[in-house]
One Martini backbone bead per residue (centre of mass of N, CA, C, O) as a GRO file, in nm:
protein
  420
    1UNK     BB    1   1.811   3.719  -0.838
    2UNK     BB    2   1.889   3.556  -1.087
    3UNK     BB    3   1.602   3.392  -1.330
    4UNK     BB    4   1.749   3.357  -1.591
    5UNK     BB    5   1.817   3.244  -1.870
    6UNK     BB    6   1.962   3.064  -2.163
    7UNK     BB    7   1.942   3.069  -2.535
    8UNK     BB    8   1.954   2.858  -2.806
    9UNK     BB    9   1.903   2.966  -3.129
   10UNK     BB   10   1.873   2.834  -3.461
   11UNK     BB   11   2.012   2.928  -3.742
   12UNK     BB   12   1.758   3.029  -3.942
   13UNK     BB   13   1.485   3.031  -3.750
   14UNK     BB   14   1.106   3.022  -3.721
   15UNK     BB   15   0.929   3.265  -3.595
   16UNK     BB   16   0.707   3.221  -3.302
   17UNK     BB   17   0.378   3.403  -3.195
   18UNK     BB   18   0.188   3.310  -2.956
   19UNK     BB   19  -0.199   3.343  -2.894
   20UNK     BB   20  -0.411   3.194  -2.676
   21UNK     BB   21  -0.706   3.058  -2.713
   22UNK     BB   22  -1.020   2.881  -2.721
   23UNK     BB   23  -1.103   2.907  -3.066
   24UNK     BB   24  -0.827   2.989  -3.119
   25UNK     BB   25  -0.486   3.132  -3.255
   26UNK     BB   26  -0.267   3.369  -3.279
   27UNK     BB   27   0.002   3.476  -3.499
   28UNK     BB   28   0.379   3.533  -3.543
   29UNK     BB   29   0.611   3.573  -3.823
   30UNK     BB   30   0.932   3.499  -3.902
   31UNK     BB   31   1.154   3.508  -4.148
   32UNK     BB   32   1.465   3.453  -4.244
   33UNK     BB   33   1.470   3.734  -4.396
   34UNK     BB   34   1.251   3.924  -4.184
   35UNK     BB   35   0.933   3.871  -4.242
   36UNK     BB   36   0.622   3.962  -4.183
   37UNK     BB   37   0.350   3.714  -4.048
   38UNK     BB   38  -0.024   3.723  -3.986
   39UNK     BB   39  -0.211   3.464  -3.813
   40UNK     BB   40  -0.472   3.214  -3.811
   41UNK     BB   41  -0.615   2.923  -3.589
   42UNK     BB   42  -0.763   2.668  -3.484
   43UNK     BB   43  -0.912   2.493  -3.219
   44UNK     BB   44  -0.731   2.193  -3.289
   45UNK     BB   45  -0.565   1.869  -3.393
   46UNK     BB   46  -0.527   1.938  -3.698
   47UNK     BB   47  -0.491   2.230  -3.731
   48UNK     BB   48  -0.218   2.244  -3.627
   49UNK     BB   49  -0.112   2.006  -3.791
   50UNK     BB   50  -0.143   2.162  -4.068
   51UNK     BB   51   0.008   2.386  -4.008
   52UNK     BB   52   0.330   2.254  -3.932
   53UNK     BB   53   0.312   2.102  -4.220
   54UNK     BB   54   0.330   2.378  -4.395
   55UNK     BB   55   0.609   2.506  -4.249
   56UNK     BB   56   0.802   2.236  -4.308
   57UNK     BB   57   0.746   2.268  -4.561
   58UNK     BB   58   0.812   2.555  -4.672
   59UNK     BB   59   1.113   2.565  -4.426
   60UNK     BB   60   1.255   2.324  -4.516
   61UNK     BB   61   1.549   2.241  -4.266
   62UNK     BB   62   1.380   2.471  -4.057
   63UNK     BB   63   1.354   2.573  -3.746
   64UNK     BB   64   1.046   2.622  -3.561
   65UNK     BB   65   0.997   2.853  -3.305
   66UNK     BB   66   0.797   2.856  -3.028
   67UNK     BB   67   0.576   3.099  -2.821
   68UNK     BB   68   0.471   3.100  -2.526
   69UNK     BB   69   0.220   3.096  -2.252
   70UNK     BB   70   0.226   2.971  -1.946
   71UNK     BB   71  -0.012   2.707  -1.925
   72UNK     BB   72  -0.030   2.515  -2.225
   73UNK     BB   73   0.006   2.235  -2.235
   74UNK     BB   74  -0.179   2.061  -2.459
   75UNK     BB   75  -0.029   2.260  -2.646
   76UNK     BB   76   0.239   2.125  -2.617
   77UNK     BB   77   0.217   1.819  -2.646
   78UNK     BB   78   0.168   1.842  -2.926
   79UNK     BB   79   0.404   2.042  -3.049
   80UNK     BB   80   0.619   1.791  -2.946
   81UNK     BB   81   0.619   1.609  -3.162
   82UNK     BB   82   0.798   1.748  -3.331
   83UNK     BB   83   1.127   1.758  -3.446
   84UNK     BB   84   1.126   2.082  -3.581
   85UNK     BB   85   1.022   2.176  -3.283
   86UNK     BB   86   1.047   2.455  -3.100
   87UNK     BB   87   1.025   2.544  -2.740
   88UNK     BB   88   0.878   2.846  -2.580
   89UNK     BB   89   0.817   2.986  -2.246
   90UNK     BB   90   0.612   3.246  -2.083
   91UNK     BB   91   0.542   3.430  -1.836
   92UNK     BB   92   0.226   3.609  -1.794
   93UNK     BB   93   0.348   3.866  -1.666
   94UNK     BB   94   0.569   3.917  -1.880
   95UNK     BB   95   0.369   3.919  -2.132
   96UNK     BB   96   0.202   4.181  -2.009
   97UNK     BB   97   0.468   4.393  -1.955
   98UNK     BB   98   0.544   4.418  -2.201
   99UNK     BB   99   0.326   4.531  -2.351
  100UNK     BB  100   0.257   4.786  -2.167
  101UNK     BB  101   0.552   4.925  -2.256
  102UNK     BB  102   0.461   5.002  -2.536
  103UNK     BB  103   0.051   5.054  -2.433
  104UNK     BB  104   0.004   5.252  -2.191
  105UNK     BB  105  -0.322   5.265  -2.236
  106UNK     BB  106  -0.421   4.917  -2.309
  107UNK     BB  107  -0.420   4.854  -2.608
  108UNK     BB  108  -0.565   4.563  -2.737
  109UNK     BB  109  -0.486   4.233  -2.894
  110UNK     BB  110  -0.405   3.948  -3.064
  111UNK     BB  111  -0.213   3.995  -3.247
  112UNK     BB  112  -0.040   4.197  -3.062
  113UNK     BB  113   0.036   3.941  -2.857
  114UNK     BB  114   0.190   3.801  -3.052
  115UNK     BB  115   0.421   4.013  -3.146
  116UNK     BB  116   0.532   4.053  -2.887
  117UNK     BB  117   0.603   3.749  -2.827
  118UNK     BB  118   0.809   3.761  -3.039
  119UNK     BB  119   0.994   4.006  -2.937
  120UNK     BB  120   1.049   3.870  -2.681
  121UNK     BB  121   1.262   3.649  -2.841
  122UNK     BB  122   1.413   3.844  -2.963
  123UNK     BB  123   1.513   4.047  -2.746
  124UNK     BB  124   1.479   3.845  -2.470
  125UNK     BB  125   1.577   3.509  -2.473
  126UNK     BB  126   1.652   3.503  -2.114
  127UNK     BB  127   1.285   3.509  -2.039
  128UNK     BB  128   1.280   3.225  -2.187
  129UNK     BB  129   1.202   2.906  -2.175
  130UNK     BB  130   1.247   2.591  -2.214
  131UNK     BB  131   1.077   2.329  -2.349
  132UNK     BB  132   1.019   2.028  -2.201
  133UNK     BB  133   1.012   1.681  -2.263
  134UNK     BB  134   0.757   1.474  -2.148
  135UNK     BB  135   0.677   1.202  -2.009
  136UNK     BB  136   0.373   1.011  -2.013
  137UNK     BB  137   0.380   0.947  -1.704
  138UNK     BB  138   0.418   1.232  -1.585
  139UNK     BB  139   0.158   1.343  -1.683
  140UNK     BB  140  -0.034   1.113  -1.566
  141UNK     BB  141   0.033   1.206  -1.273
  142UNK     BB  142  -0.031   1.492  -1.297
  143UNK     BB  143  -0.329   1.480  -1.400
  144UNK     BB  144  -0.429   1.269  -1.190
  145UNK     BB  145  -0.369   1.442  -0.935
  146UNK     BB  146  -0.513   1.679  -0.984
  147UNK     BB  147  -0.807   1.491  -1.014
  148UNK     BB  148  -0.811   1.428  -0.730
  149UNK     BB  149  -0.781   1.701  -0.595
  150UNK     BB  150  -1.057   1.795  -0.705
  151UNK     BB  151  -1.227   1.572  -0.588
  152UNK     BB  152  -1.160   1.610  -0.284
  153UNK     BB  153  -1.244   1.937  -0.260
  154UNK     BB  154  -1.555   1.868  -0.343
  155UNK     BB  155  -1.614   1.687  -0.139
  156UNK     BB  156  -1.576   1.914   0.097
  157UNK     BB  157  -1.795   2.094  -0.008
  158UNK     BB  158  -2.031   1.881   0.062
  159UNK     BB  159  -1.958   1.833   0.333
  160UNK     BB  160  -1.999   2.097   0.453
  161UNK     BB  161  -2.257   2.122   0.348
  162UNK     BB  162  -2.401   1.855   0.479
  163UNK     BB  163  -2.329   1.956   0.816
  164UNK     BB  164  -2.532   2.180   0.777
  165UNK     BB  165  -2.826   2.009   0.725
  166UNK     BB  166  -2.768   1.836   0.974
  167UNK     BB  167  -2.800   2.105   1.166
  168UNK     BB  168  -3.054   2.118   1.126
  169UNK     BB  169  -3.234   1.817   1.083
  170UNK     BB  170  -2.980   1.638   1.208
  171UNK     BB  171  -2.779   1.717   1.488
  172UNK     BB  172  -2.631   1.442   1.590
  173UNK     BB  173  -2.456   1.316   1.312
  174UNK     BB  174  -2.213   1.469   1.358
  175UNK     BB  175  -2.164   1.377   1.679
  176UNK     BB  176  -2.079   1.095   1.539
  177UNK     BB  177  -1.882   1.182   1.318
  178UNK     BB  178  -1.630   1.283   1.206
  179UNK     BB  179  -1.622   1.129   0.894
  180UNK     BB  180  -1.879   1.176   0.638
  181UNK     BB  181  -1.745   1.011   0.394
  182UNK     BB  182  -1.795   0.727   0.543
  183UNK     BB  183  -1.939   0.438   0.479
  184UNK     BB  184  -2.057   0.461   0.775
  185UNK     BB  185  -2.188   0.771   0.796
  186UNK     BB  186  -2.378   0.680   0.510
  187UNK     BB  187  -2.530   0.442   0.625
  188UNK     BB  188  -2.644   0.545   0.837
  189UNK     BB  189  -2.816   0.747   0.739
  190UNK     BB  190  -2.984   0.592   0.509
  191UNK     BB  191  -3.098   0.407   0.764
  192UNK     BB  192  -3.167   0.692   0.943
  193UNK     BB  193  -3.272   1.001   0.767
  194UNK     BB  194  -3.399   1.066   1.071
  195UNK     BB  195  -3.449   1.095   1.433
  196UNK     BB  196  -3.725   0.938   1.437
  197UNK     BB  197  -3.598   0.662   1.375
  198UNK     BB  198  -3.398   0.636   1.521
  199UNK     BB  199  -3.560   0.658   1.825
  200UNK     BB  200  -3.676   0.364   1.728
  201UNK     BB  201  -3.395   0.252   1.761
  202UNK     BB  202  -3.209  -0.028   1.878
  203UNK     BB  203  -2.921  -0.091   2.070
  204UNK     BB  204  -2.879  -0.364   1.892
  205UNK     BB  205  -2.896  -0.265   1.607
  206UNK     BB  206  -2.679  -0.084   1.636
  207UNK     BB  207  -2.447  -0.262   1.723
  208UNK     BB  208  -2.472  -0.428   1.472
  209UNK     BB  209  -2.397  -0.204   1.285
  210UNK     BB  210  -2.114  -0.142   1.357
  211UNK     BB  211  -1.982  -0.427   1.353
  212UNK     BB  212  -2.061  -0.447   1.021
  213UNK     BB  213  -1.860  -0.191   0.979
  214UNK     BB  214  -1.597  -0.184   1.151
  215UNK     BB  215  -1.712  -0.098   1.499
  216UNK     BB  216  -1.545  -0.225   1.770
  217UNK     BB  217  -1.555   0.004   2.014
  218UNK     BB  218  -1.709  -0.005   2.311
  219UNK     BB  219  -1.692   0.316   2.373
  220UNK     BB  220  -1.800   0.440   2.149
  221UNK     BB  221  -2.038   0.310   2.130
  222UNK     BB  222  -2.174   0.397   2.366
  223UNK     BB  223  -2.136   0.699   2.319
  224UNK     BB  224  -2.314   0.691   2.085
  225UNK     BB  225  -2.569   0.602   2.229
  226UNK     BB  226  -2.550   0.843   2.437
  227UNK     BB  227  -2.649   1.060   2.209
  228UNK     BB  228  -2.915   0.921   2.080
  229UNK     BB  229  -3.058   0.955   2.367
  230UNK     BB  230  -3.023   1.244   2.418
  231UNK     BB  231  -3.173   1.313   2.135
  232UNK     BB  232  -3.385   1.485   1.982
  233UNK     BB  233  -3.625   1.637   1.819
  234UNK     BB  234  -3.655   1.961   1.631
  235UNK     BB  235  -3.869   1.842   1.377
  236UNK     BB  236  -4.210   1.778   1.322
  237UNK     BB  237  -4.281   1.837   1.088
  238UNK     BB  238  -4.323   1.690   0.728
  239UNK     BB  239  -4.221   1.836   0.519
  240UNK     BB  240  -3.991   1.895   0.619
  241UNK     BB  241  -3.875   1.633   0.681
  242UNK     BB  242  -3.871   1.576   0.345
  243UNK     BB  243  -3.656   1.805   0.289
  244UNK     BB  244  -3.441   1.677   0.461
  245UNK     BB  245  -3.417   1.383   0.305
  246UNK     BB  246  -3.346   1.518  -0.006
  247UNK     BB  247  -3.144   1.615   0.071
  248UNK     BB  248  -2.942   1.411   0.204
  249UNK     BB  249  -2.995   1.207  -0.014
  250UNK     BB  250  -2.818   1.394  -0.242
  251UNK     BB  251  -2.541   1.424  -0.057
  252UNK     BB  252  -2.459   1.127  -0.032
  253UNK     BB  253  -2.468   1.069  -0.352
  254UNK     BB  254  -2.204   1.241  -0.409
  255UNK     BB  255  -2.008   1.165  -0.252
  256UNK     BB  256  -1.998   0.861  -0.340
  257UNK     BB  257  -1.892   0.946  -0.637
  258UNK     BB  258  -1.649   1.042  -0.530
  259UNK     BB  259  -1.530   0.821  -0.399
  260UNK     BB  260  -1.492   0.667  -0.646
  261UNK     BB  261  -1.320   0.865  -0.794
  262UNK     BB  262  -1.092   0.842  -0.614
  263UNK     BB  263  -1.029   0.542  -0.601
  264UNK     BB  264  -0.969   0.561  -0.945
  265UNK     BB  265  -0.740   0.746  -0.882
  266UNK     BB  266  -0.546   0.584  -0.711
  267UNK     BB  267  -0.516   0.371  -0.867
  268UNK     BB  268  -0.390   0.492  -1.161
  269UNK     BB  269  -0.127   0.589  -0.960
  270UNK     BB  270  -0.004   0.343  -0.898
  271UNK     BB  271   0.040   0.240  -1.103
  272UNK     BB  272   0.230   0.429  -1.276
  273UNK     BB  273   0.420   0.511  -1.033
  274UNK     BB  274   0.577   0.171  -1.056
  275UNK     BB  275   0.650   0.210  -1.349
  276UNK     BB  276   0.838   0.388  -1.266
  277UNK     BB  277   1.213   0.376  -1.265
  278UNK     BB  278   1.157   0.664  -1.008
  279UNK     BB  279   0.996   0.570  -0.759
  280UNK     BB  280   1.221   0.512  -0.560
  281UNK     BB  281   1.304   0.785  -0.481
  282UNK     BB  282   0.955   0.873  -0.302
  283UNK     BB  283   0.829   0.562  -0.169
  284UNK     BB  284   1.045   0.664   0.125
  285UNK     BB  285   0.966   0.897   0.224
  286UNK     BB  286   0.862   1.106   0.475
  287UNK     BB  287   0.490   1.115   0.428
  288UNK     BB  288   0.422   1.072   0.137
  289UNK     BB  289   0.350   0.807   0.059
  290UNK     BB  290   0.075   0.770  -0.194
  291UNK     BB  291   0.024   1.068  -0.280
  292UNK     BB  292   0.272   1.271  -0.271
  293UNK     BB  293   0.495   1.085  -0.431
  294UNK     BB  294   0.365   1.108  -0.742
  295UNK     BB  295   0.389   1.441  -0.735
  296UNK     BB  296   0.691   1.486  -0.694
  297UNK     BB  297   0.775   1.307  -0.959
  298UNK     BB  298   0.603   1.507  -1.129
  299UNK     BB  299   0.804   1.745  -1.122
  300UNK     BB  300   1.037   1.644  -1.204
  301UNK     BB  301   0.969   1.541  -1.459
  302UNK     BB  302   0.883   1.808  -1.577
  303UNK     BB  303   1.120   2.014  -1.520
  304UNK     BB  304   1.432   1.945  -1.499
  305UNK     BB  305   1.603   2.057  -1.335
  306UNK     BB  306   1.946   2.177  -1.311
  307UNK     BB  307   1.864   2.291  -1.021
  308UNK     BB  308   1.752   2.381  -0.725
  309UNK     BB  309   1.685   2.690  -0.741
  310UNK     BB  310   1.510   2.668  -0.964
  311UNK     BB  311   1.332   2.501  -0.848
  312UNK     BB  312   1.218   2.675  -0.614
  313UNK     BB  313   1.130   2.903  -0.829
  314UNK     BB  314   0.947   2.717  -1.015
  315UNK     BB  315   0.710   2.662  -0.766
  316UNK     BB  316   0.722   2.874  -0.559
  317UNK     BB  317   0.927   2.871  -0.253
  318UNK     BB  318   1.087   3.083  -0.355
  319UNK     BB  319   1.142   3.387  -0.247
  320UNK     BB  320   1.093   3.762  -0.239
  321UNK     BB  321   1.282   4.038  -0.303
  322UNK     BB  322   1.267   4.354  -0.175
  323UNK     BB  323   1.481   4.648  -0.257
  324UNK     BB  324   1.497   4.978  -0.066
  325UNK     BB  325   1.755   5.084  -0.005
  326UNK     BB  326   1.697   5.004   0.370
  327UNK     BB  327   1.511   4.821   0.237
  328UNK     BB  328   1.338   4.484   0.337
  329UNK     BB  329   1.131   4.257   0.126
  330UNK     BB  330   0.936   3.991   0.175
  331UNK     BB  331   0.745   3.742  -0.052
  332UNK     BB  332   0.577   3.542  -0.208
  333UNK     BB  333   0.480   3.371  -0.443
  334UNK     BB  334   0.248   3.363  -0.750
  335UNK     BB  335   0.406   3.282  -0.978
  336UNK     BB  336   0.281   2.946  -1.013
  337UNK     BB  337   0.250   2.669  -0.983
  338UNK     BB  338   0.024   2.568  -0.748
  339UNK     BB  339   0.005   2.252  -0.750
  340UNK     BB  340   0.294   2.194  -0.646
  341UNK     BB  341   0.378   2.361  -0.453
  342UNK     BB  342   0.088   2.230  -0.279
  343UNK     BB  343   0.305   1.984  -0.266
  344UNK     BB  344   0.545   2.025  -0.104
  345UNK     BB  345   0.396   2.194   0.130
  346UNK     BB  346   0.278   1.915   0.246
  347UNK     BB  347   0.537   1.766   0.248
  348UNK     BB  348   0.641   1.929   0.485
  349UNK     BB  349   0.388   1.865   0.665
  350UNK     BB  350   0.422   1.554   0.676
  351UNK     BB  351   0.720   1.526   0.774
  352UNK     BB  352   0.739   1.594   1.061
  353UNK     BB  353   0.591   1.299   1.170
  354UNK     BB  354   0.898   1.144   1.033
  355UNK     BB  355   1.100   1.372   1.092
  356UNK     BB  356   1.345   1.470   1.294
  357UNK     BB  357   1.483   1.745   1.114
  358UNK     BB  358   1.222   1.857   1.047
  359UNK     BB  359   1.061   1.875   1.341
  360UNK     BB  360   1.317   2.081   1.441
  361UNK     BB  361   1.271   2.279   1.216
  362UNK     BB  362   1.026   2.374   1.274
  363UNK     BB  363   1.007   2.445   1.554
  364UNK     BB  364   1.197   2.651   1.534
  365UNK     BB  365   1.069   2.828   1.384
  366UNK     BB  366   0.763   2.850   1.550
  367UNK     BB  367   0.922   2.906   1.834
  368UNK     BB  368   1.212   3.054   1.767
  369UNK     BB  369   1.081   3.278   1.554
  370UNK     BB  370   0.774   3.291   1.517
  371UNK     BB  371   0.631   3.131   1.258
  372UNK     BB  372   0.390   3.064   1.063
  373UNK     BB  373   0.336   2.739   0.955
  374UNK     BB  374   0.359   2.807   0.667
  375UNK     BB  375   0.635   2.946   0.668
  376UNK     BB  376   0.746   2.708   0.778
  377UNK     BB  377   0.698   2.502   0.574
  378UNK     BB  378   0.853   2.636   0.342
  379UNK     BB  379   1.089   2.640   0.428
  380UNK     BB  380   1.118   2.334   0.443
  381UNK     BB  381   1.109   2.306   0.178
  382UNK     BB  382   1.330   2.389   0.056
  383UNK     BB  383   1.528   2.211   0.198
  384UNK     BB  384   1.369   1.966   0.052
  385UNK     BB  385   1.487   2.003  -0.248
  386UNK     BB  386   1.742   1.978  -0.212
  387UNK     BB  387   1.760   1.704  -0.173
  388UNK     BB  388   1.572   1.579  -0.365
  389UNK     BB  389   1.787   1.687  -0.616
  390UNK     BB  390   2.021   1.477  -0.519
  391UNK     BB  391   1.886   1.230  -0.548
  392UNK     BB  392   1.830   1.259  -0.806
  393UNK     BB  393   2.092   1.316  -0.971
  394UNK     BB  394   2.196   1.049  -0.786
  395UNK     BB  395   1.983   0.846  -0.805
  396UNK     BB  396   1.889   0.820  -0.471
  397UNK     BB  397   1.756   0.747  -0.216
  398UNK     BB  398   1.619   0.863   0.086
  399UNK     BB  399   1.841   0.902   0.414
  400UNK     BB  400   1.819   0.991   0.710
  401UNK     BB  401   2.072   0.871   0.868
  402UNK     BB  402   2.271   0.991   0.625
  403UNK     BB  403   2.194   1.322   0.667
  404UNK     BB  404   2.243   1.349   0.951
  405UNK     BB  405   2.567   1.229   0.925
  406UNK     BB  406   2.607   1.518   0.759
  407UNK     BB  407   2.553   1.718   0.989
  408UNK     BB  408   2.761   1.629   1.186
  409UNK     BB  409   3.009   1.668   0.998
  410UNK     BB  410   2.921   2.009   0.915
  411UNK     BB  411   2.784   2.125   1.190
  412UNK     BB  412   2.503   2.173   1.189
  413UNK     BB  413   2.242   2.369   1.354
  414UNK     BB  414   2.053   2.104   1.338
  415UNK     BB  415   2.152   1.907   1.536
  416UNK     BB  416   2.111   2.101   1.806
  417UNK     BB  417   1.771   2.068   1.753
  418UNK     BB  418   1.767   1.782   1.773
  419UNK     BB  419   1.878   1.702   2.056
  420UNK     BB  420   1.657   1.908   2.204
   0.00000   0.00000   0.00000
């Protein structure tokens, strides 16, 4: 599959191959008569408006073409800014494999990898993508959904830390909540925040802190109590005992911290959602929820792309194959924003429990071809793009009932996964 697009560059625009580091970038600028010239800016949004702006009066009139390697967002956001600046983004490995092409020894500096990428724009530049202009909605989604996740990822982090404490100090205390994060089972530790006091505490107390914290199921409650009655102390220490106090309260600090800032980032994800245009297109998929119909609308709105293929290739959803001889060999992309890719992969793993013909196409991958869950997920999202796609296009929401009877039409063998 042929995945470079055409680009047409403005005739007599000034070409430049950026090489992006933490505390500079070096540049490599090629003039409209043909002479190349050498700088480096610091990094900082004045200097490098202050570039800009010496470039535009110098070349007044002529475009300014800026190459750079992807997934320097802040970076690009800047400098989306002027009118007379064109953006063109190569991917990283593609920038690093043409350098080596022509330094097979592997010596480089930031120089030398400005002026390759520059080399790659001037002779190969349907290697190359533009740089599409996204709407600020669409970048606070995406920035917003990225720092949620974050925090979930961390919160997980600490919480498996937690279980661990409480294993050792604590043993009963995992058996009592599935899950550690809740306000339910953060308060009960804190009130009770070792075995010793635990065992001290009357049935009638447990029973109503249950019920006051919106836990009224009474047979939970039994199990509850009857694990706490049958639950020893493991560590009489008093030292230790005091180190495990220390512990626990250290890491309910944090979860509590996070899960403030969870839900701080999830109000100002619905805000932004909400106010969005398109956001009725993916506000009733099947799965996607609240958390990631924001995610998937951020995909589509910063991507743009032209087909689903293009979509596909670009989240890396679309697999690689590699064909040599009478061997053909498929692999996952790794190429790819990973956390899009893992917006769509998750979208189609929760799809499965909204949508029947998600759920017949997913139990045939994993029961009758034997694909592994993931690998099972992936063909779903494939699928799920293209539809996305069309939806987007056509501006309409996503109708399960209508793509059903378009299956019915087609004759699709999705119909028969669907019917047994």
């Amino acid at each position: 599959m042929n995945e470079s697009t055409s680009i047409n560059i403005a005739p007599g625009s000034v070409l430049i191959g950026l090489d992006w580091a933490k505390h500079k970038h070096d540049y490599c600028l090629k003039t409209p008569v043909g002479s190349y010239e050498h700088g480096q800016v610091e990094h900082g949004q004045s200097e490098l408006r202050q570039l800009i702006d010496y470039l535009s009066g110098r070349f007044e009139g002529r475009r300014i073409s800026i190459c750079m390697e992807a997934g320097r967002d802040p970076l690009l956001w800047l400098l989306e800014t002027y009118d007379d600046v064109d953006l063109y983004v190569v991917n990283t490995a593609t920038a690093a494999r043409y350098r080596k092409t022509f330094t097979p020894s592997g010596d480089k500096n930031d120089q030398r990898d400005a002026a390759s990428i520059l080399d790659l724009l001037e002779r190969h530049p349907e290697k190359v993508r533009v740089h599409k202009k996204s709407s600020l909605p669409a970048r606070a989604m995406h920035q917003l959904s990225a720092a949620r996740r974050n925090a979930v990822d961390r919160r997980t982090a600490v919480i498996s830390s937690f279980r661990e404490v409480l294993e050792l100090y604590y043993p009963v205390a995992p058996k009592l909540f599935e899950d550690l994060s809740t306000g339910l089972a953060l308060e009960f530790i804190k009130r009770w925040p070792d075995p010793q006091s635990l065992s001290k505490a009357r049935k009638t107390t447990l029973t109503d802190f249950f019920h006051r914290h919106r836990s009224r199921s009474q047979e939970r409650i039994e199990k509850r109590l009857e694990q706490i009655e049958q639950s020893h102390p493991t560590i009489e220490d008093l030292t230790l005992l005091e180190v495990g106090r220390m512990r626990i309260s250290d890491h309910i600090s944090q979860i509590q911290i996070l899960n403030e800032s969870i839900k701080r980032y999830e109000k100002q994800i619905e805000e932004v959602f909400e106010a969005h245009e398109q956001s009725s297109l993916f506000s009733e998929l099947p799965g996607a929820a609240k958390n990631l119909a924001p995610r998937l609308l951020a995909a589509f709105s910063l991507l743009e792309p032209k087909d689903a293929v293009e979509m596909q290739t670009m989240v890396g959803i679309a697999p690689i194959r590699v064909q040599s001889g009478q061997s053909t060999k498929t692999f996952m992309r790794q190429r790819c924003p990973k956390f899009i890719r893992q917006s769509f992969h998750e979208f189609a793993g929760c799809s499965v429990k909204s949508s029947a013909w998600a759920k017949a196409y997913y139990d045939h991958m994993t029961k009758t071809k034997r694909c592994g869950a993931h690998a099972a997920k992936r063909a779903l999202a494939f699928k799920w793009i293209r539809i996305l796609f069309a939806c987007w296009e056509k501006n309409e929401p996503y109708n399960e009932i209508k793509y059903i009877a378009a299956l019915q039409r087609r004759n699709s063998p999705l119909v028969k996964l669907i019917l047994t």
